[in-house]
C-alpha positions as CSV (number, residue, x, y, z in Angstrom):
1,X,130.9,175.9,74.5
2,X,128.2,173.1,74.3
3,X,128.9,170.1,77.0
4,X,128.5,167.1,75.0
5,X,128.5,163.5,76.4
6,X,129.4,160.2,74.3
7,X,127.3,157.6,76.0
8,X,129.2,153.7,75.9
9,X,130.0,151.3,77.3
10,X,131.9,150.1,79.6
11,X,134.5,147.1,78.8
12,X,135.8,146.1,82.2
13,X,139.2,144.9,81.8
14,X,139.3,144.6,78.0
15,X,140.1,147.6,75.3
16,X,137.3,149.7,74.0
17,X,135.7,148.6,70.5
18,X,134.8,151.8,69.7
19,X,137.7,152.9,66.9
20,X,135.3,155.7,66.5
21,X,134.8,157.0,69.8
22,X,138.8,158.8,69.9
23,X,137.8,160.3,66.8
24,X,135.0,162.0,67.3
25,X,135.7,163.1,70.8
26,X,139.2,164.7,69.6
27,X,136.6,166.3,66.4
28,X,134.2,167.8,68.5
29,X,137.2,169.5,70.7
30,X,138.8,170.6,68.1
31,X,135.6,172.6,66.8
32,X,135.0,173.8,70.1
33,X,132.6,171.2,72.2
34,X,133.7,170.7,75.9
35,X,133.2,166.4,75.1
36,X,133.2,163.6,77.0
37,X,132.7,159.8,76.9
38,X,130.8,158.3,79.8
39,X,129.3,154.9,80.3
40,X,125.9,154.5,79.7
41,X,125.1,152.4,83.3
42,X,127.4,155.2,85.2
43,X,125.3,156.0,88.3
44,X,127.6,159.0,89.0
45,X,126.9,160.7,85.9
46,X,125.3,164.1,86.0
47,X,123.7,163.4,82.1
48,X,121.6,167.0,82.9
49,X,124.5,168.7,83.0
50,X,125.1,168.4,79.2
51,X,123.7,169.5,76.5
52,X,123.7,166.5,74.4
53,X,123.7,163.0,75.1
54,X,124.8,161.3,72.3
55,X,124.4,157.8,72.2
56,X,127.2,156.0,70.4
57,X,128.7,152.3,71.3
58,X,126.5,151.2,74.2
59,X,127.0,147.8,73.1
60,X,126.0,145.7,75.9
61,X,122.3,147.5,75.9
62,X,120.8,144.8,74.1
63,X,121.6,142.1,77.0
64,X,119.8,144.5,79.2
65,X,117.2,146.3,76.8
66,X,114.4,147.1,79.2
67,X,116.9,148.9,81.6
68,X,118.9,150.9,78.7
69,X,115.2,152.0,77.4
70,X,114.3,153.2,80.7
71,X,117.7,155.1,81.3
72,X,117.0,156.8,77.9
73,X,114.0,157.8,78.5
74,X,115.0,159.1,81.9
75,X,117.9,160.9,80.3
76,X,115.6,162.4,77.6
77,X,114.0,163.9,80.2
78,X,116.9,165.8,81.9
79,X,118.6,167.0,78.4
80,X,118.4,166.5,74.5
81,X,119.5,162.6,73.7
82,X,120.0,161.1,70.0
83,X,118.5,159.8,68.6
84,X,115.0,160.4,70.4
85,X,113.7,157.8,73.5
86,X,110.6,157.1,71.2
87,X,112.3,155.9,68.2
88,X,115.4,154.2,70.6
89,X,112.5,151.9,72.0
90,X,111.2,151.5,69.0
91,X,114.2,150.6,67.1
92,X,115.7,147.9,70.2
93,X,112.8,145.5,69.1
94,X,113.8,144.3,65.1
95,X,109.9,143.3,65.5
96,X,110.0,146.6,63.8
97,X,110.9,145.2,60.2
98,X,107.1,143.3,60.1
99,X,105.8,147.2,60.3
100,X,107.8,148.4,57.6
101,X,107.3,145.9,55.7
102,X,103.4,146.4,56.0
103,X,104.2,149.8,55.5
104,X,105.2,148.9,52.3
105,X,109.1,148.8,52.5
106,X,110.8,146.3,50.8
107,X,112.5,143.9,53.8
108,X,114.2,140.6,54.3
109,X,110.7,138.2,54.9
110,X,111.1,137.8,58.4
111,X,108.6,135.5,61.1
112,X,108.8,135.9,64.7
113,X,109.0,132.9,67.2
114,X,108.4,133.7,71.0
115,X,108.7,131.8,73.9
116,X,106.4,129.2,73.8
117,X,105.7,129.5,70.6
118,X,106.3,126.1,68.2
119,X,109.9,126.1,66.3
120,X,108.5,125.8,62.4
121,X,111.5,126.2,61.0
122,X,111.6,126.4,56.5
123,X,112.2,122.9,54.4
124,X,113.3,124.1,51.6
125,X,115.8,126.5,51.8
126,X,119.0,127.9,53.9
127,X,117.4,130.6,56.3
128,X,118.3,132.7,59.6
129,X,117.9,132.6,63.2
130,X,118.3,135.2,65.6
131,X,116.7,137.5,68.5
132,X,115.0,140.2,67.9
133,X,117.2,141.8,70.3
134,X,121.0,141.9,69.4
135,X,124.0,143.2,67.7
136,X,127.0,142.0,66.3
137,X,125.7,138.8,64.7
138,X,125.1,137.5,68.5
139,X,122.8,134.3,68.5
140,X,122.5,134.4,64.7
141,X,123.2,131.2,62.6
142,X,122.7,130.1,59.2
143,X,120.8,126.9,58.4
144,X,120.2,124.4,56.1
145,X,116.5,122.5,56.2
146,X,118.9,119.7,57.1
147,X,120.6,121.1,60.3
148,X,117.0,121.4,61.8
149,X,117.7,120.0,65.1
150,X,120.4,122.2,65.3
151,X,118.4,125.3,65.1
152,X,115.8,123.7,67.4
153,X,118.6,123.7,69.8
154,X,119.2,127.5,69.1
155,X,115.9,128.3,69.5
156,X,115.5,126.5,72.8
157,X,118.3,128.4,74.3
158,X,117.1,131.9,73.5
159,X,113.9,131.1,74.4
160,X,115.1,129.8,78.1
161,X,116.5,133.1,78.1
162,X,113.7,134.8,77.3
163,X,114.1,135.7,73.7
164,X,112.0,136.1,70.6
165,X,113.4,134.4,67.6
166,X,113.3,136.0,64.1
167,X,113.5,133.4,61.0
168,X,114.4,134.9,57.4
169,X,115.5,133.3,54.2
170,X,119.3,133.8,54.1
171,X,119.6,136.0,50.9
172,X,121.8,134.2,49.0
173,X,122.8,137.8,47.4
174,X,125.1,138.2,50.2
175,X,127.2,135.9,49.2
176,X,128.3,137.9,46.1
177,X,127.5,141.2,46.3
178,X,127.6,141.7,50.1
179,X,125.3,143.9,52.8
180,X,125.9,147.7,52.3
181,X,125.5,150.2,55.2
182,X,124.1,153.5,54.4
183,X,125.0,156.3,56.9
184,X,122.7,159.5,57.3
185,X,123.6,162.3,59.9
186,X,121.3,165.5,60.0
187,X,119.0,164.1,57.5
188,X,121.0,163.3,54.6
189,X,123.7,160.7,53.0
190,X,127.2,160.9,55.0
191,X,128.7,157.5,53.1
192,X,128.4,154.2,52.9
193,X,130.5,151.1,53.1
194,X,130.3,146.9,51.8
195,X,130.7,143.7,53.6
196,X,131.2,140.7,53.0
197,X,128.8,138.3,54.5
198,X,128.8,137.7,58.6
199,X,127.0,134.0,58.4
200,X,129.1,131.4,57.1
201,X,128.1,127.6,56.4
202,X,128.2,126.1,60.1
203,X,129.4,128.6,62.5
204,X,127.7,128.1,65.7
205,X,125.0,130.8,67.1
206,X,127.1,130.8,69.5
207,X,130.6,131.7,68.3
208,X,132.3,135.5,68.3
209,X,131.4,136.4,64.6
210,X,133.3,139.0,62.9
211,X,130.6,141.6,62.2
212,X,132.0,144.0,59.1
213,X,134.2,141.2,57.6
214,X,136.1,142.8,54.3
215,X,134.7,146.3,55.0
216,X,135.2,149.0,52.0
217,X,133.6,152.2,50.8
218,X,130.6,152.0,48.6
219,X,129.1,154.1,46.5
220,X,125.0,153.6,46.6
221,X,123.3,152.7,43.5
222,X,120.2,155.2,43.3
223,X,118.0,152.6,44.0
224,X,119.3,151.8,47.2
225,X,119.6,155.5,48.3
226,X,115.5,155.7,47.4
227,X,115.0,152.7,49.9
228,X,117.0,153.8,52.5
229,X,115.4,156.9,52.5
230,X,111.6,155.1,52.3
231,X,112.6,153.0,55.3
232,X,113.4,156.5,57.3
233,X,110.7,158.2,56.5
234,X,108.3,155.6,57.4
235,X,110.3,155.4,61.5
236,X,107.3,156.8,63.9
237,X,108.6,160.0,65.0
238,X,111.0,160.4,62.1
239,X,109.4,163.8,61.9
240,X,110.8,164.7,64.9
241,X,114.0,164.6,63.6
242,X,117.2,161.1,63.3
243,X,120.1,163.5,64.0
244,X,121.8,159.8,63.1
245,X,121.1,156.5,61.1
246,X,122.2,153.5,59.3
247,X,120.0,151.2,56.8
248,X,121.5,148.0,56.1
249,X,121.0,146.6,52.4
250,X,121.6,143.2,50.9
251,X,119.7,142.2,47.4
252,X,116.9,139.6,47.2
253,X,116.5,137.2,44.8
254,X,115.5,139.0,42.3
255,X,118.4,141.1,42.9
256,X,116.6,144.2,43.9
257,X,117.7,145.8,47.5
258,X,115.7,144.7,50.9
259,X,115.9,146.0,54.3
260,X,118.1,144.0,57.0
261,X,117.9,146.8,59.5
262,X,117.9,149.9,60.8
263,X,120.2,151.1,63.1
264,X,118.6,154.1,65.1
265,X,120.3,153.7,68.3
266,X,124.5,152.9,68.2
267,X,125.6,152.4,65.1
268,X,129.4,151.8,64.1
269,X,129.9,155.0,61.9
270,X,133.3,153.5,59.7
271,X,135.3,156.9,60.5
272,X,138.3,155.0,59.7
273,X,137.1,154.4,56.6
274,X,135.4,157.6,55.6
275,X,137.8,160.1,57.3
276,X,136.4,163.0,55.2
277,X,133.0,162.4,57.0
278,X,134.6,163.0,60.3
279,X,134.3,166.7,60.3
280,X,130.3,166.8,58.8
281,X,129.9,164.6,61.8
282,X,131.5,166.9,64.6
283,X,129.9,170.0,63.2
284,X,126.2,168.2,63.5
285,X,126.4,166.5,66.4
286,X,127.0,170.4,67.9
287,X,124.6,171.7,65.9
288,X,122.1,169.4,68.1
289,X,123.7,170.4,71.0
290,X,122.6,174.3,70.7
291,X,119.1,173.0,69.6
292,X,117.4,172.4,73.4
293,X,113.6,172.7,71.3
């Protein structure tokens, strides 16, 4: 009986997020895994005594990104944690989307501001602001060349806090045919899902934002499935082995797919809305948990 721990978060006073978390935890007993959630941050948690740590919702990590990488890397260690510390580290930084796109994937333009740095900010078109390091649409806005100040403002505050800023051309795509989420476990497709978009006209950086507005079941065109695949395979350590993944899609201009992300690390899996997937996922995830190699 493998020992498997779900690694979150913890919400204090407030009801979990995770609508996936109860589902896969009464999945993986029901196939035989002795399964547990604990918090990520838990300093009483014994993480070698499992066979797998599986991170899922630790969705506070990104306010404290150095820590949670070191704690991964610790735990990788002690046991066998998913996805790998390299590729975690690698994927907490969206700086990551300048090397695929040199690698030659096709991604959302995106330029980096850092501390410091000056705020040139596009004239002639709506574009995005946002940290390099988040989740959940937090300290991301939509623009217009005219709301410059605005985002000058934005900019300022995430820097004060010691933020890089990434700037991208809002894809006005979106709008129409919605981001689509492409979910791999073990290597290949498990399903994917549409949304409409997060950023609407005026909505301050600063504002809860619902982050899977209208979400529904999509079925992947093949050219989406071929770039979601090229954007994997092009993740150092890849190789190695993504027992998990989701690659976020929206259509450029020209109306051809681009990469908004890759999420490598604790990405929403929909099991609400793709409850066929839910037993593929409990029979990988203790499929990893008898690999120790």
């Amino acid at each position: 009986m493998p020992r498997i721990a779900l690694a979150t978060y913890d919400p204090g006073d407030r009801p979990s997020r995770d609508a996936d978390l109860p589902v896969l935890l009464g999945a993986l007993r029901e196939a035989g895994a002795d399964a547990e959630a604990r918090y990520w941050d838990d300093p009483d948690a014994d993480w070698a005594g499992y066979d797998l740590v599986l991170i899922r919702s630790t969705w506070d990590y990104t306010w404290r990104a150095e820590e949670f990488t070191a704690w991964v890397e610790r735990v990788g260690a002690l046991t066998r944690i998913a996805n790998p510390a390299p590729v975690v580290r690698w994927n907490s930084d969206k700086r990551y989307l300048g090397e695929l796109a040199a690698a030659g994937v096709p991604t959302v333009p995106t330029r980096y501001i850092a501390p410091g740095e000056p705020a040139r900010l596009p004239d002639g078109h709506d574009y995005v602001v946002k940290p390099t390091s988040g989740a959940g649409a937090r300290y991301a806005a939509r623009y217009t060349p005219a709301e410059h100040d605005t985002a000058v403002r934005q900019l300022a505050r995430m820097h004060a806090e010691g933020f890089t800023a990434m700037v991208q051309p809002y894809l006005r795509g979106i709008d129409t045919t919605g981001e689509r989420a492409l979910q791999f476990f073990a290597g290949s497709l498990l399903h994917a899902s549409r949304k409409g978009a997060v950023l609407t006209p005026g909505t301050p950086y600063d504002a809860d934002k619902v982050p899977h507005p209208s979400l529904a079941p999509w079925q992947p065109t093949d050219a989406e499935l071929a770039l979601a695949e090229a954007a994997l395979a092009a993740v150092p350590g890849a190789e190695s082995g993504l027992l998990y993944a989701r690659v976020d899609l929206a259509d450029g201009d020209d109306g051809t797919p681009r990469v908004m992300e890759l999420e490598l690390i604790e990405p929403n899996l929909f099991l609400g809305l793709h409850p066929d997937s839910v037993p593929r996922v409990a029979r990988a995830v203790i499929a990893a948990a008898g690999d120790r190699s």
